[in-house]
C-alpha positions as CSV (number, residue, x, y, z in Angstrom):
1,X,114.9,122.3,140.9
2,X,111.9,121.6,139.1
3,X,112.5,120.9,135.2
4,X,109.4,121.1,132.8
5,X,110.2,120.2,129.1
6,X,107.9,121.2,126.5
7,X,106.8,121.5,122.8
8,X,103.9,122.4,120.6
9,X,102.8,119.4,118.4
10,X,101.5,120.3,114.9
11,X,98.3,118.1,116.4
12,X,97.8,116.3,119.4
13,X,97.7,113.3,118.0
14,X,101.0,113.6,117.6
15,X,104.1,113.1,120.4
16,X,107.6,114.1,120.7
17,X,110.5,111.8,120.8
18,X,112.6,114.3,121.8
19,X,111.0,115.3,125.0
20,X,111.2,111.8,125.7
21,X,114.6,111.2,125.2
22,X,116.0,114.0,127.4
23,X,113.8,112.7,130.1
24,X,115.0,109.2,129.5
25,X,118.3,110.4,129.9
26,X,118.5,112.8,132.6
27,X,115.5,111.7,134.9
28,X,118.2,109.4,137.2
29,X,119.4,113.0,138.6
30,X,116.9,115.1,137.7
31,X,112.5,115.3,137.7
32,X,111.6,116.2,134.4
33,X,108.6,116.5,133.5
34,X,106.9,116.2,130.0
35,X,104.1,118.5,128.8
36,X,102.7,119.1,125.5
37,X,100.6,121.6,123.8
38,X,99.7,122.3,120.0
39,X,100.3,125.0,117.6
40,X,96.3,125.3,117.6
41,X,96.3,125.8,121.4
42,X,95.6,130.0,122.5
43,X,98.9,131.1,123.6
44,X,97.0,132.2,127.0
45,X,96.6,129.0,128.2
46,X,99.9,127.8,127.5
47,X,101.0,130.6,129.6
48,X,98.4,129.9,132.0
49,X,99.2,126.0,131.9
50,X,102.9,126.1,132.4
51,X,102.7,129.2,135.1
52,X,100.8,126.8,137.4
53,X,103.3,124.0,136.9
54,X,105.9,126.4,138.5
55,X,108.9,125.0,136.8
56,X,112.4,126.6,137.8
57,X,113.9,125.7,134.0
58,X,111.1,125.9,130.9
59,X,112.8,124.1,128.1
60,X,111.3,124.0,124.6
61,X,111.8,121.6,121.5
62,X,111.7,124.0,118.5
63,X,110.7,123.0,114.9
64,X,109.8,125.0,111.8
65,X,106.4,124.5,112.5
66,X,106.2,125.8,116.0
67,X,108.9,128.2,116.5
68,X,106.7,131.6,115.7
69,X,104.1,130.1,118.1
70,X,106.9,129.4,120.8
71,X,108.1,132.9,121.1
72,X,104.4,134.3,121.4
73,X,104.8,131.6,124.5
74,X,108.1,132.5,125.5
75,X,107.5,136.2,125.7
76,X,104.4,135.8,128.0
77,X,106.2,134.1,130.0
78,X,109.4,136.1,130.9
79,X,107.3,138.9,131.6
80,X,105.4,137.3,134.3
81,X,108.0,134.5,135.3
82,X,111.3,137.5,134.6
83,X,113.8,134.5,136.8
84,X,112.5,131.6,134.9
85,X,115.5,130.1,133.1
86,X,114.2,129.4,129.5
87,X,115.7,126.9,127.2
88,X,115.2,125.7,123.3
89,X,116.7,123.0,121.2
90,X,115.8,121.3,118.4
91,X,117.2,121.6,114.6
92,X,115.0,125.1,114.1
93,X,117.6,126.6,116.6
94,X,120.0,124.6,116.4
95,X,121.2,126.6,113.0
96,X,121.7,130.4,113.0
97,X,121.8,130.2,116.8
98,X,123.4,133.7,117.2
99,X,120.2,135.0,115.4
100,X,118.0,133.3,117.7
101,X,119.4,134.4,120.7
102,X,119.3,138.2,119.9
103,X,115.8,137.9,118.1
104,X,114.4,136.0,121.7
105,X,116.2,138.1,124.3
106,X,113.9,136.2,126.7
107,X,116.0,132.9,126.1
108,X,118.7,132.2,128.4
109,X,120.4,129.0,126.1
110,X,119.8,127.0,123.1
111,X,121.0,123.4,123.2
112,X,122.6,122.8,119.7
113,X,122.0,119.7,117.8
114,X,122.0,116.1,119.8
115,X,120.6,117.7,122.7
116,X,120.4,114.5,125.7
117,X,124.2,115.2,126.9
118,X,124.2,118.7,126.9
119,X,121.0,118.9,128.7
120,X,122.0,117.0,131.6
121,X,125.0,118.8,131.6
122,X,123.4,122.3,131.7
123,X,121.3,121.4,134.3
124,X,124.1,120.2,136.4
125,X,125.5,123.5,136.0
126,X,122.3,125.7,136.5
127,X,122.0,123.3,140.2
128,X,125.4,123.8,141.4
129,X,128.6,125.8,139.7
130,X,126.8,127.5,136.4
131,X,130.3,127.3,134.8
132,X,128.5,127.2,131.4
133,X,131.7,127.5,129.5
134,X,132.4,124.2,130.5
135,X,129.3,123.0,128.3
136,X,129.7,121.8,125.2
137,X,126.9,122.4,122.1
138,X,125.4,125.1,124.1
139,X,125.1,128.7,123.7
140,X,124.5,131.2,126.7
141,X,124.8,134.5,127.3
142,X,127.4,136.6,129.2
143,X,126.0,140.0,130.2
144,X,125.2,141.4,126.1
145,X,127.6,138.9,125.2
146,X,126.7,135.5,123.3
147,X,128.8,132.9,123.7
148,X,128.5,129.8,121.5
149,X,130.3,126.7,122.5
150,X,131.7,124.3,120.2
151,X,129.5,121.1,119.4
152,X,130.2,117.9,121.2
153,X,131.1,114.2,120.0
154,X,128.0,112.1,119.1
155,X,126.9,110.0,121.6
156,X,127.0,106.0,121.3
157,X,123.5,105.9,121.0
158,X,123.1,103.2,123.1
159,X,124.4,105.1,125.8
160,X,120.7,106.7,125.8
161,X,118.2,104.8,128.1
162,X,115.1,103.9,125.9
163,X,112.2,107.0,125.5
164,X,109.4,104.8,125.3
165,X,109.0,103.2,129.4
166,X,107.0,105.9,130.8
167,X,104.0,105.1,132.5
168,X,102.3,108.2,131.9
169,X,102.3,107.5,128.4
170,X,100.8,104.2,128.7
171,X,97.0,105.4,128.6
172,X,97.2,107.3,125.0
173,X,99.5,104.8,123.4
174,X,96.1,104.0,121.4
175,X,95.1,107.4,120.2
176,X,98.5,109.0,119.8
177,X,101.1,108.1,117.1
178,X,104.1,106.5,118.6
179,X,107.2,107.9,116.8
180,X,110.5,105.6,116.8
181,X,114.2,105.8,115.9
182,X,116.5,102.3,115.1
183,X,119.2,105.1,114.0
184,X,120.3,108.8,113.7
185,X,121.8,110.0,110.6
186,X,121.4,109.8,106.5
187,X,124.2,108.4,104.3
188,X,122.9,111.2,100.9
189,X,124.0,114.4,100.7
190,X,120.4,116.6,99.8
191,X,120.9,120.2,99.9
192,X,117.3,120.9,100.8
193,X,117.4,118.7,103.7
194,X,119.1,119.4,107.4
195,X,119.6,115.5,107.6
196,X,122.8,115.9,105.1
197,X,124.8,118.0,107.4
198,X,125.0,114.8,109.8
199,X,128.2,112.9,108.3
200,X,127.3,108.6,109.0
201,X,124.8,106.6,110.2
202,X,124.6,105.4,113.6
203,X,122.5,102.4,115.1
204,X,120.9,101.4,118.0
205,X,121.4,98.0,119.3
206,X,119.3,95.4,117.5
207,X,118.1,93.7,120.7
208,X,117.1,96.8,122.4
209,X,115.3,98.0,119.4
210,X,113.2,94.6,119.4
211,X,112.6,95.0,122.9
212,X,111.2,98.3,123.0
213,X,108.8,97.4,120.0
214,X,107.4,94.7,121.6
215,X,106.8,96.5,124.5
216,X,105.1,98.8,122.7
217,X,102.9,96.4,120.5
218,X,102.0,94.7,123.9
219,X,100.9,98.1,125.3
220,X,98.6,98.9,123.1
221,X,100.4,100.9,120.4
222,X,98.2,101.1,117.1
223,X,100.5,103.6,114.8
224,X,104.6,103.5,115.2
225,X,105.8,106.0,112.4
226,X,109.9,105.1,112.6
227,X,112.0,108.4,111.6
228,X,115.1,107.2,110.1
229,X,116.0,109.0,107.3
230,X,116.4,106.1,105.4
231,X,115.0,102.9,106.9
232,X,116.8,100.6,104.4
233,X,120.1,101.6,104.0
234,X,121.4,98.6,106.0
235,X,119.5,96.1,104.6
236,X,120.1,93.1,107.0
237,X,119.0,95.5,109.4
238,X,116.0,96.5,107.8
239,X,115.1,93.0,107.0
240,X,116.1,91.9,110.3
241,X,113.4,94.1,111.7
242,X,111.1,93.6,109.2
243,X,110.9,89.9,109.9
244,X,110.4,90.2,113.4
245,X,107.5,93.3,112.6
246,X,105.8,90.8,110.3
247,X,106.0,87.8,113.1
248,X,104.8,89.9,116.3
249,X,102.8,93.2,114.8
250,X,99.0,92.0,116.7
251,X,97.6,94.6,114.7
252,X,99.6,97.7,114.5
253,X,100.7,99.7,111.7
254,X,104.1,100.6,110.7
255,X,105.5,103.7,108.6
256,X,109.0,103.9,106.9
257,X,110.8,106.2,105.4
258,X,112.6,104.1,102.7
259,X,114.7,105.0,99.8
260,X,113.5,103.0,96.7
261,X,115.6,103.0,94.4
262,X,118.4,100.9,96.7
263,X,115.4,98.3,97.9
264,X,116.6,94.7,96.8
265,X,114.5,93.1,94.9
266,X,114.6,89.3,97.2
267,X,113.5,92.4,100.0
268,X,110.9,92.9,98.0
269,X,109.9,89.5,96.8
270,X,110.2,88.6,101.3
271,X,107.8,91.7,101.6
272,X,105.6,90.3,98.9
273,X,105.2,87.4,100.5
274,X,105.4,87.5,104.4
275,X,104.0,91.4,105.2
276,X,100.1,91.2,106.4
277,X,98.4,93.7,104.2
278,X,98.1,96.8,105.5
279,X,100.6,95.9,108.5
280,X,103.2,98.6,106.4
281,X,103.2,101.5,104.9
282,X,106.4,103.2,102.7
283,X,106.9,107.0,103.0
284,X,109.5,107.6,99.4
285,X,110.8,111.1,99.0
286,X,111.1,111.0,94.9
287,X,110.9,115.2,94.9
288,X,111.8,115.5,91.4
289,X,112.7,113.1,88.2
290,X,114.6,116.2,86.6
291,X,117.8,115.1,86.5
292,X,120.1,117.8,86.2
293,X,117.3,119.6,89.3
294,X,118.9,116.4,91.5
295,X,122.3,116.8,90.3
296,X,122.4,120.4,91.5
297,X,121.2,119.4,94.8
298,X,123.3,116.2,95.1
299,X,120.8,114.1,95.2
300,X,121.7,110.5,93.8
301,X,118.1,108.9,92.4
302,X,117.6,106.1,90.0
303,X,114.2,107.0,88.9
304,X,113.7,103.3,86.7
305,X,115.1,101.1,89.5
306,X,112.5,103.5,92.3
307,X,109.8,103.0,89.0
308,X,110.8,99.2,90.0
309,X,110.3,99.0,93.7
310,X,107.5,101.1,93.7
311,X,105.2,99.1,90.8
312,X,106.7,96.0,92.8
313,X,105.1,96.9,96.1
314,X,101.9,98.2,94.5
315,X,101.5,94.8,92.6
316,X,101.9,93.3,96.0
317,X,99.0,94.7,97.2
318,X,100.1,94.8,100.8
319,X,102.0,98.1,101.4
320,X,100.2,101.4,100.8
321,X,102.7,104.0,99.4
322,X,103.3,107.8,100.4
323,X,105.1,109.2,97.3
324,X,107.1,112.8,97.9
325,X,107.5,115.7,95.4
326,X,108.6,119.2,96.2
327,X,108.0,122.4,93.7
328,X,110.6,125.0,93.6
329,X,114.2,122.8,93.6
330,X,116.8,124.4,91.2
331,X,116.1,124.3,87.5
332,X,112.5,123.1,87.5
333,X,110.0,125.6,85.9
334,X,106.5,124.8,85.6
335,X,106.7,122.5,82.5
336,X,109.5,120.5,84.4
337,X,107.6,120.5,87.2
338,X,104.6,119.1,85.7
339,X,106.7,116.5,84.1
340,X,107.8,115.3,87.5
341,X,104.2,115.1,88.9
342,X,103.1,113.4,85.8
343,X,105.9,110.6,86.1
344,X,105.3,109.7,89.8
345,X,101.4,110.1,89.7
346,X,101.3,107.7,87.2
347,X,103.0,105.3,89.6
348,X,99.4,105.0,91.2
349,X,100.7,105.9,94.7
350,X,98.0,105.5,97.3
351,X,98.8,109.4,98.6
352,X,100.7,111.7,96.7
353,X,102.1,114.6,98.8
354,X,103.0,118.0,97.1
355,X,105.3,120.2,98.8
356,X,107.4,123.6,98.1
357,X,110.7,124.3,98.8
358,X,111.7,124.9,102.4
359,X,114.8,126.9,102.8
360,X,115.6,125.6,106.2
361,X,118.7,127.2,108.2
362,X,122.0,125.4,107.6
363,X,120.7,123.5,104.7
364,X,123.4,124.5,101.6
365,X,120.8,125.4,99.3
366,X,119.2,128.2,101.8
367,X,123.0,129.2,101.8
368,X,123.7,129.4,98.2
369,X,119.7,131.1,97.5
370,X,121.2,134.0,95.7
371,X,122.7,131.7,92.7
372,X,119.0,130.8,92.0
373,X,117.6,133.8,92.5
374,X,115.1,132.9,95.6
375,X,113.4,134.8,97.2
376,X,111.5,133.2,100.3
377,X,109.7,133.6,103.9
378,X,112.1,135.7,106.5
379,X,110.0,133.2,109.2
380,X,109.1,129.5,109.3
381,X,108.8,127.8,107.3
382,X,110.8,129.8,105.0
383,X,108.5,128.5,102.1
384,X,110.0,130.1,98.8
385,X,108.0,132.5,97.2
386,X,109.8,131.7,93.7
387,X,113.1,131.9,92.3
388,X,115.1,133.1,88.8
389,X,112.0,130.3,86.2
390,X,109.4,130.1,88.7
391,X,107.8,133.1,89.3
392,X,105.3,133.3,92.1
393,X,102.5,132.8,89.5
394,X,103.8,129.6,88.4
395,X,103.6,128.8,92.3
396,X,100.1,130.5,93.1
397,X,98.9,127.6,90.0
398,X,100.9,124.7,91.4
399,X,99.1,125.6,94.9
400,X,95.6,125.3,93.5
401,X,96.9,121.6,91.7
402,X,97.9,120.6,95.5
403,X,94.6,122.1,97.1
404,X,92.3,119.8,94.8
405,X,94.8,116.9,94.9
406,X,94.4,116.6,98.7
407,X,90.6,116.7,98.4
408,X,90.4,114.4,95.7
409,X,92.9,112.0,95.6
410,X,94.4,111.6,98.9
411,X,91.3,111.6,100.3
412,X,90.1,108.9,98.8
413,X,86.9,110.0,97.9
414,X,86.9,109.2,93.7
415,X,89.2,107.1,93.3
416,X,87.0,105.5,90.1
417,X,85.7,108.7,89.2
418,X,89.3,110.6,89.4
419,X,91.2,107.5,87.4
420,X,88.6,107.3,84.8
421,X,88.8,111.5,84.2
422,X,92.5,111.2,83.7
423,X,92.5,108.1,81.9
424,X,89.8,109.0,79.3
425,X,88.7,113.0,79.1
426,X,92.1,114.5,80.6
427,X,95.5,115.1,79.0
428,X,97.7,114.0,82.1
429,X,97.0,113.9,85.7
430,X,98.6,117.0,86.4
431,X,96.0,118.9,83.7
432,X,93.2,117.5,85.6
433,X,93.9,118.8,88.7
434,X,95.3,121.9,87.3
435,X,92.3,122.8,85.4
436,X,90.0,121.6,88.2
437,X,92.2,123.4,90.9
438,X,91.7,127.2,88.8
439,X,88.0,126.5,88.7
440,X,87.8,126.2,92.3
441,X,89.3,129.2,92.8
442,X,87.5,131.3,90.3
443,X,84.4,130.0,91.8
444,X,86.0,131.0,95.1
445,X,85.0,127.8,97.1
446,X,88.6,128.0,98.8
447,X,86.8,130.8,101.0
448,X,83.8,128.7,102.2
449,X,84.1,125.4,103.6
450,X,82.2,121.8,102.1
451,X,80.4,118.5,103.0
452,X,81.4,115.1,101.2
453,X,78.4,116.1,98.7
454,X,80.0,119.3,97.8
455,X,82.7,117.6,96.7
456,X,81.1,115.6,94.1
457,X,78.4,118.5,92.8
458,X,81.5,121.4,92.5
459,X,83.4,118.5,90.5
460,X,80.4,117.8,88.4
461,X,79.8,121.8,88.1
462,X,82.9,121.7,86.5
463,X,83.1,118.7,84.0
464,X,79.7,120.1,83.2
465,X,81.6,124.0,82.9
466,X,84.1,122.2,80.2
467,X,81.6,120.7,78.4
468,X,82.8,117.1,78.6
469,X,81.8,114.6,77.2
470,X,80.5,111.2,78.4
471,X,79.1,112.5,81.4
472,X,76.8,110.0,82.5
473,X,79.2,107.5,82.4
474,X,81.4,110.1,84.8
475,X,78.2,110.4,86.7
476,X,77.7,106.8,87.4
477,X,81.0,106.6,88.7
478,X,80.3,109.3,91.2
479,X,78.0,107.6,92.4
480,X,79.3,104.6,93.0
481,X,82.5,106.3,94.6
482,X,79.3,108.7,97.0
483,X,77.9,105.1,98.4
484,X,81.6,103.5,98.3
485,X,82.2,106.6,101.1
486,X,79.9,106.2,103.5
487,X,80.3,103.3,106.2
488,X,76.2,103.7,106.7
489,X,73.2,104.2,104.2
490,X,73.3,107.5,103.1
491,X,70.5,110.0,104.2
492,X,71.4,112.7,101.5
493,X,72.2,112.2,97.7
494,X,73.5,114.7,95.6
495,X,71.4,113.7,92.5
496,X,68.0,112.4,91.5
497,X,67.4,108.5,91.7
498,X,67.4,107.2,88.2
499,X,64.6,104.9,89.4
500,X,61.3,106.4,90.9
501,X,60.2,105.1,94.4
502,X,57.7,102.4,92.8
503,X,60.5,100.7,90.7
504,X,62.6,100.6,93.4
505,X,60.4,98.8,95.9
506,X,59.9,96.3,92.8
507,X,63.4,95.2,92.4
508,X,63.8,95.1,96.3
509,X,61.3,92.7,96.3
510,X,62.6,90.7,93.2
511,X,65.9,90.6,95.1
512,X,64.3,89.2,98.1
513,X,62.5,86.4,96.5
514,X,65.5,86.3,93.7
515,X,68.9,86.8,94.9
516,X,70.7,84.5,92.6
517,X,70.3,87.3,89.9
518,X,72.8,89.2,91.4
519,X,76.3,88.3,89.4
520,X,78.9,87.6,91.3
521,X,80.2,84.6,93.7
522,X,76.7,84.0,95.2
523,X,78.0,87.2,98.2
524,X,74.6,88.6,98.0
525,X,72.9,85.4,98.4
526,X,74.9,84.4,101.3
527,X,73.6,87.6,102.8
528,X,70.4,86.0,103.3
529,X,68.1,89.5,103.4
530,X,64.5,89.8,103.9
531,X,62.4,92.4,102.0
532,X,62.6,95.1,105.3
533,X,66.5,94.3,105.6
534,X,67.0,95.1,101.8
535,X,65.0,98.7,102.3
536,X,67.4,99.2,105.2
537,X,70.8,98.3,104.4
538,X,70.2,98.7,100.5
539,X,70.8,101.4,97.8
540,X,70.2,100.8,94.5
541,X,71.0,103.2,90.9
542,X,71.5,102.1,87.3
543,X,74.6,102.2,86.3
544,X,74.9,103.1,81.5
545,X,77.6,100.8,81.6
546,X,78.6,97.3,82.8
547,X,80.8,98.1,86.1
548,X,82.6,94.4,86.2
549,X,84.0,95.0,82.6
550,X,84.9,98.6,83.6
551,X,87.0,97.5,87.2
552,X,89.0,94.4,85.2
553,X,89.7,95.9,82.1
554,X,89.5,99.5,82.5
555,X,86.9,99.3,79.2
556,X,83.6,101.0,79.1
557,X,80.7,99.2,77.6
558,X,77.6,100.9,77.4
559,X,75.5,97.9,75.1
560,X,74.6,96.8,78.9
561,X,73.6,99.2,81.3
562,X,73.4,97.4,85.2
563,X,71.4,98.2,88.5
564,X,73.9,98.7,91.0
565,X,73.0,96.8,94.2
566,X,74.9,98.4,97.3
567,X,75.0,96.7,100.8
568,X,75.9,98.8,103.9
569,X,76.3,96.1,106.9
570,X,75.1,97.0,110.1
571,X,78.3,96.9,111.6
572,X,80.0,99.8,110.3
573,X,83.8,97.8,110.9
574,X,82.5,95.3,107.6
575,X,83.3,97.2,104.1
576,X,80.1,98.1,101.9
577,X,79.7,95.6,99.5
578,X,79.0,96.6,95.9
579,X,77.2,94.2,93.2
580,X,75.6,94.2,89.9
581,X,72.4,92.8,88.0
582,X,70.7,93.1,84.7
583,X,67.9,95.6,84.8
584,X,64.4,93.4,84.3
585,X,62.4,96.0,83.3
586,X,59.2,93.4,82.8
587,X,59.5,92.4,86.0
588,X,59.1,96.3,87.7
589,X,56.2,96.8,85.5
């Protein structure tokens, strides 16, 4: 019997630990095979991929964000393949899984929740008796009949032989992201998320969990994203693993989901100290600082001891942070809403992701939707579509705020430009991005797509729209934020040199025979550069203001405009360098 298990990744660099695991487990009785697809790939070749593989049972891991594409799949299939025995699991049908199997007549069971020992059981039973009433967490049909089986007793997890020793995943462990699990479970009760239906916490055995990630950092691993729900709710565990990540990571980089507000502070003083910079990253779901919105949803935050941990990490300057909100939870309107954003943007996270209300199957809030009003997607991913004080205007304007806050803060691209704005010309972050975000869509550039120097002439387009003031300080920031972007000189500009060709040539040569003008530490002198080097690794632009005063103090002083001296190394793996000297205006005449 050949056994093909499958899913469509939201992008291929992206794996499935699932797949993995029900091979892991059942591969010492049965071939399994693992493929993968995405949710980009044209349904046709799917079809056309797995019809050649010839499997005797399909099975399919099924997620919000792949289900509608898995049917189009599914359907194809049966029609060509009519004896195929087709399969799904995964929490999408896992809930509702009556609905499922009379929506997808083509599927012949769903595996319900923790799917490894009901798999191999199934497939003992589809190779030899087919007494699937003897299968626990499974649902099957019986002629027009659906027969749902009661779920089964978690598994000790350590029962499970380890997902990541496969040899045929060796060759992408580079390029792919590695996702890994210490523990299954989530002590908080959320009524947005499906990890609160899962009563406890279980853990995999400390040993086996160090053994596996060494074998992964020695195979060549470069990005392990751990799921737990909540990495640190055991702390000795957490800081058992942290200590050994910190002593044997050769390079790679680790993601966390962590709670905040219960990290320890001698956690975070160890972190402080030991992590390598960059080594970690912290993914912290903070979704709303309403407090009567997290009531309603059970959801137990300390918003000044997470305020704690999070300024504590940044301060560290060693951890980059993800920061979580979602619009659309009970009892936050627009004005709460923008309150909540406001509070945790001005935590300085390194990315700030905004997200709207989900009302995923078997989560209590989808079940109590009508005491809020909701109204929301029939399909994945049930996004609401507003509820009793947020209409779908108020969502339509908190879409635009999330289109221009990827582009221009998680991006990376202004970070000077973007803090400065809000700091000095903008009421609050939120109104920045707000205002920006409705005049890119009057504008209608959210039909047509951009280059990096779009970016910076739709954003001056509009500061110049508003009328704002101080704009040639903004611009100078721009464009030292345009060079700061680009691992290479620049071929393309989006403005007009300040300096004319002639006057540039003259302070290329002054900083040839003069380096030691440049302020700083002696960096640029050390860099030792000719006259032809400067003219091909170097950019120069005044800046109206001086840029030291501006990046230690956050004060702008304008009594001493600066030529900005930019170094682009010729390996593109060195950072650009930026420095500053006086402008010597005698010395270009």
């Amino acid at each position: 019997m050949k056994v093909v298990v499958s899913t469509l990744n939201a992008k291929f660099i992206h794996t499935s630990l699932a797949l993995r695991y029900l091979k892991a487990y059942c591969e010492k009785d049965f071939d399994v095979e693992i493929t993968e697809y995405t949710i980009k790939d044209p349904a046709m070749n799917i079809v056309s991929d797995l019809y050649q593989k010839a499997p005797d049972v399909l099975g399919f891991s099924c997620y919000i964000w792949n289900i509608e594409e898995t049917i189009q799949v599914i359907k194809m299939l049966k029609k060509i393949r009519p004896e195929l025995i087709i399969l799904l699991g995964g929490p999408e049908v896992s809930y509702d899984t009556e609905y499922w199997m009379k929506r997808i007549p083509e599927v012949d069971f769903i595996v319900m929740g923790e799917g490894e020992e009901t798999f191999h059981q199934l497939l003992t039973e589809i190779s030899t008796t087919r007494k699937y009433h003897f299968v626990y967490g499974l649902a099957y049909r019986k002629g027009e009949e659906v027969i749902i089986m009661p779920g089964r007793p978690k598994l000790k997890l350590d029962d499970i032989p380890s997902p990541h020793r496969f040899a045929e995943d060796l060759p992408s462990l580079a390029n792919r992201v590695v996702y890994f699990e210490t523990s299954r479970g989530c002590p908080f009760s959320c009524q947005f998320c499906l990890s609160s239906i899962e009563v406890g916490v279980r853990y995999f055995d400390m040993e086996r969990t160090k053994s596996d990630l060494m074998y992964l950092i020695n195979s060549g691993a470069k990005l392990i994203k751990f799921v737990d729900r909540t990495f640190n709710i055991k702390r000795d565990y957490a800081m058992e693993i942290f200590d050994f990540l910190i002593k044997n990571h050769n390079g790679v980089v680790f993601q966390f989901e962590i709670t905040a507000d219960i990290m320890r502070p001698e956690v975070l003083d160890y972190l402080a100290e030991h992590a390598p910079p960059g080594t970690f990253r912290f993914e912290i779901g903070v979704q709303s600082t309403n407090d009567t919105t997290n009531e309603l949803v059970q959801r137990r935050q300390n918003f000044a001891k997470l305020t704690r941990t999070v300024q504590k990490v940044k301060h560290s300057l060693k951890i980059d942070q993800h920061l979580d909100l979602i619009a659309g939870l009970p009892e936050e309107d627009y004005n709460s809403f923008r309150k909540t954003f406001n509070d945790v943007f001005e935590l300085g996270p390194e990315e700030l992701q905004l997200g709207f209300l989900k009302m995923l199957r078997g989560t209590g809030l989808r079940n109590e939707a009508e005491r809020w009003g909701y109204v929301y997607m029939d399909h994945a991913p049930y996004e609401i579509l507003g509820n009793d004080i947020l209409p779908f205007t108020d969502i339509i304007r908190i879409k635009r705020v999330e289109d221009v806050l990827e582009k221009y803060w998680n991006a990376h691209r202004m970070d000077n430009t973007v803090k400065y704005l809000i700091a000095h010309e903008f009421t609050s972050a939120f109104d920045f991005f707000q205002e920006f975000g409705d005049y890119w869509e009057e504008r209608g550039w959210q039909r047509i797509g951009h280059q990096l120097e779009d970016l910076f002439t739709r954003l001056r387009d509009f500061l110049l729209h508003r009328e704002t003031p101080n704009m040639p300080i903004i611009e100078g920031l721009m464009k030292l934020d345009y060079f700061l972007g680009h691992k290479y000189r620049p071929r393309k500009i989006w403005w007009d040199f300040t300096l004319d060709k002639s006057e540039q040539m003259a302070y290329l040569r002054l900083l040839a025979e003069q380096p030691e003008l440049v302020d700083g530490d002696g960096g640029f002198q050390r860099l030792r550069m000719n006259e032809k080097d400067l003219h091909k690794h170097v950019m120069l632009e005044v800046l109206p203001f001086a840029l030291q005063t501006y990046l230690q103090s956050g004060d702008i002083d304008t009594s001493s405009p600066q030529l900005l001296v930019v170094h682009f190394p010729p390996d593109a793996q060195q950072a650009v360098s930026c420095y500053t000297m006086p402008l010597h205006q005698a010395a270009v005449k």
